[in-house]
N, C-alpha and C positions, 0 to 999 in steps of 0.2 A: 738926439731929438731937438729937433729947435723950437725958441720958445713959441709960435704960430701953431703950431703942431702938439707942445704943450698945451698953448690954450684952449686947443679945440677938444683934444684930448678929456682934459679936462668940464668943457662945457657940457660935453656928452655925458658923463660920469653924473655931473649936477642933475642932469634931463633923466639916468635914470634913476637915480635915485629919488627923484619927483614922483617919476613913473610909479615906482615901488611904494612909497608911501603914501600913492594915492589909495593904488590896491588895496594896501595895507588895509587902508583904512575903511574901504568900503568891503572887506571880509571881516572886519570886525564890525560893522553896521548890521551886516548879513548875520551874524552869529547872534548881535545881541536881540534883533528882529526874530528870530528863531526861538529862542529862548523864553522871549517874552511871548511868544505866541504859545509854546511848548506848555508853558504857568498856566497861562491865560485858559487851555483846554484841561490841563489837568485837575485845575481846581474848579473849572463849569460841573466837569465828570463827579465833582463828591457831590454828597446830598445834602439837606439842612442840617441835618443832624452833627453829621462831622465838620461842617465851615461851622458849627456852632463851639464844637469843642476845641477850634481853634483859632478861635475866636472874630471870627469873621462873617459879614451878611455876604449874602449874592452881589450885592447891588456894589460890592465894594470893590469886587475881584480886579475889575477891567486897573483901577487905580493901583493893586495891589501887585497887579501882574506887569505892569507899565515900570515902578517904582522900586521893588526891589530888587530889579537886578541890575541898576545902576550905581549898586554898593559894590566894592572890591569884593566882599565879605558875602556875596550871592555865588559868587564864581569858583565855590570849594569845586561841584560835581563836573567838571568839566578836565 
């Protein structure tokens, strides 16, 4: 292989690995959009009574559901 052919080689390699961690990263956007939206409905679904018991208002959720699932430590269920 000559080095021309190396480098092209090579520059290919870089582009897809660009490629890929583009993806990467817009299926991990995708997921975490998911997720948060997944919160966001299941805790509309409780009633006063249970966002009460744990310890939470209505008015709170949208912040709620935005917010923790951008801890490590939200992403046990997955």
């Amino acid at each position: 292989m000559t080095s021309a052919s190396l480098n092209t080689t090579l520059g290919w390699e870089r582009h897809r690995k660009t490629v890929a961690q583009l993806f990467n990263r817009a299926g991990q956007s995708l997921a975490s959009w998911w997720r948060k939206r997944r919160t966001f409905h299941t805790l509309m679904e409780l009633d006063d009574h249970a966002l009460k018991d744990i310890g939470l208002h209505r008015s709170e959720i949208p912040s709620v559901a935005h917010h923790s699932l951008t801890s490590t430590h939200a992403r046990w269920r997955d």
